[in-house]
Steps between C-alpha positions, in 0.01 A plus 500: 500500500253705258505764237211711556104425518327376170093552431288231553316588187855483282590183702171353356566661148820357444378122617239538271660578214774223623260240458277611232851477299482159559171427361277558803153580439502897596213407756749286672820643502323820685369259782857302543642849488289618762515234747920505493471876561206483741771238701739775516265741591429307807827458583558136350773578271575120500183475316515813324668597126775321644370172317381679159844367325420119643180525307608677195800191496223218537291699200742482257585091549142413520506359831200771564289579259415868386125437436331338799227289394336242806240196404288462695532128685229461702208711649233408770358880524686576813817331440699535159860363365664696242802322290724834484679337194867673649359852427597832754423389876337837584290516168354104671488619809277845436294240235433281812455764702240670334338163397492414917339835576197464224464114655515632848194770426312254344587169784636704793827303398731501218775291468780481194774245474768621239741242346792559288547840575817743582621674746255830576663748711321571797229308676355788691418681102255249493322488786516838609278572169266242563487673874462844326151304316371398845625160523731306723709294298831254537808418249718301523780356263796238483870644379820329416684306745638760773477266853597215637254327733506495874843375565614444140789716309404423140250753359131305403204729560465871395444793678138436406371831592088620612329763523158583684314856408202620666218793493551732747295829663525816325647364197805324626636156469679283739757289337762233470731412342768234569808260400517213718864488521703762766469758188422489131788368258449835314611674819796330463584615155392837601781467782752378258382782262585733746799366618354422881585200726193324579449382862586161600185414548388469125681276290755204506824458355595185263594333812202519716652814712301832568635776205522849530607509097211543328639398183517162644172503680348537122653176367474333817174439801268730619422415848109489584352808749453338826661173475303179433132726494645684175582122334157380594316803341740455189382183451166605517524777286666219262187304529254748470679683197668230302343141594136594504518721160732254299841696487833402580558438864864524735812424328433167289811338592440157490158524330306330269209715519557812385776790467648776738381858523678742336566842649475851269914542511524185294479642126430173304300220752145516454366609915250226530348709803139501641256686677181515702323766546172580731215746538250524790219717407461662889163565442457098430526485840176684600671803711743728231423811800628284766765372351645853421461606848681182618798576315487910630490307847813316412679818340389720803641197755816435332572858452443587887678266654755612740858520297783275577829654543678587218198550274317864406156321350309199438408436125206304377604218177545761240496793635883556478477445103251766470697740721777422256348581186354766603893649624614380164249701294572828733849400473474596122529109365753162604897490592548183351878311593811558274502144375120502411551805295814405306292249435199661342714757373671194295185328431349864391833547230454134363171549427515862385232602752576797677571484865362780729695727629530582878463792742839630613625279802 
């Protein structure tokens, strides 16, 4: 259930003053703001404002830290690995982002590893903006310990999500955006937040047996998307995001090498997460007017195909998130669920920030 629409523009107000209350750099708080709202925007409410309180709870016991402030570990020109010292994982992940793009225009690649970082929202923020500056770029990160590998019931890898963005004709973007389990933890708590059954297909119970109790799916396994090809990319992702940069990898159990991943509902264990992030400058690749046509080719195919039964239209990657803002903002703002505003509305008369108020229902 929901209680009436709330402005975008209010949603991002009250997250910035949230988190600016908290000793975030101004600067800051607007862009974590932004990208939680942007998520519900787009119809990721698991993403979305929903997770505001999980940050404001790792703010006050230090596990994050207000001010984000990366060293710099290594740089080769187009490569660079940024210590993010525990600060805000979407403040590191726009720094890298914007240091990828300026490495991409000058090499025709650009490529930031990001260590000690924290959760940061949404992938698709990310690379949809470097997209939006004319470059085709990559994330990906490692989470807290969600799945069990192929054929395994104890949970060791994250969700471990990616994200690919790229330039498309007329100012579009075609985009990605993925958890490599059967569905995002967060949609989980969303589910639980709203009081749904999840299908059986998501989550395990204790035991090892499909759960339609979504309470239990969240302390329990997330099962990977498509069997054993979800594990394998998991791992990957775990490679590419938490081996190569130097961050904490899978669960640790047993380790001697380093410590688990901690996700962004855990209010006092430091995340240990990583990232990678990449930029292809198009026009590196000596044909930026063909490659624009290519993709209209593959819009124009995928949109005219012949439409199976039971379906009205084909969507390219992304499209359905831009036809989703855009209802929201006609809409008149966000219908956010009952359990994610009680919520807010709690967090909002702790902190003696006011809460927005909503259109009529």
């Amino acid at each position: 259930m929901t209680t009436g629409r709330i402005a975008p523009e209010a949603l991002r107000a009250f997250g910035t003053a949230a988190l600016t209350a908290e000793g975030v750099p101004p600067d800051d708080a607007t862009l974590v703001a932004d990208s939680l709202v942007q998520a519900d925007l787009w119809g990721h409410q698991s993403h979305g404002l929903l997770r505001l309180s999980w940050y404001v709870a790792r703010l006050r016991t230090g596990a994050m830290n207000a001010r984000t402030d990366p060293a710099v570990l290594s740089d080769t020109g187009p490569l660079v690995l940024l210590d993010g010292r525990h600060g805000i994982g979407q403040v590191l992940a726009e720094r890298a982002r914007v240091l990828a793009v300026d490495r991409a225009r000058t090499h025709g690649v650009g490529v930031v590893g990001v260590r000690n970082s924290n959760h940061f929202g949404t992938a698709m923020y990310f690379t949809r903006r470097a997209a939006r500056d004319g470059f085709v770029s990559v994330l990906t990160t490692n989470a807290s310990p969600a799945m069990a590998p192929w054929g395994g019931r104890e949970r060791v890898l994250g969700t471990n999500p990616w994200s690919i963005a790229a330039p498309g004709p007329d100012g579009r973007v075609v985009a990605v955006d993925i958890a490599n389990t059967a569905v995002a933890r967060g949609k989980v708590h969303l589910a639980k937040n709203r009081g749904e059954p999840i299908p059986d297909t998501w989550a395990l119970s204790p035991d090892g047996a499909p759960t339609t109790d979504p309470a239990e799916g969240v302390l329990s396994v997330i099962l990977p998307m498509a069997g054993h090809k979800g594990y394998a990319i998991t791992f990957l992702m775990d490679v590419l995001s938490g081996a190569l940069t130097g961050s904490s990898v899978g669960s640790s159990v047993g380790s001697s090498v380093g410590s688990s991943v901690h996700g962004p509902y855990e209010p006092a264990q430091p995340s240990g997460c990583g990232h990678l992030l990449l930029a292809l400058d198009p026009a590196a690749f000596g044909d930026p007017t063909g490659y624009r046509a290519r993709v209209q080719q593959l819009i124009d195919e995928v949109k005219g195909v012949p439409l199976a039964q039971g379906f009205d239209e084909v969507f390219y990657p992304g499209e359905v998130e831009d036809r989703s803002e855009a209802a929201n903002v006609t809409a008149g703002g966000i219908e956010l669920a009952e359990q994610s505003l009680a919520d807010l509305r709690r967090l909002s008369a702790e902190m003696g920030v006011p809460f927005p108020a909503g259109t009529a229902a």
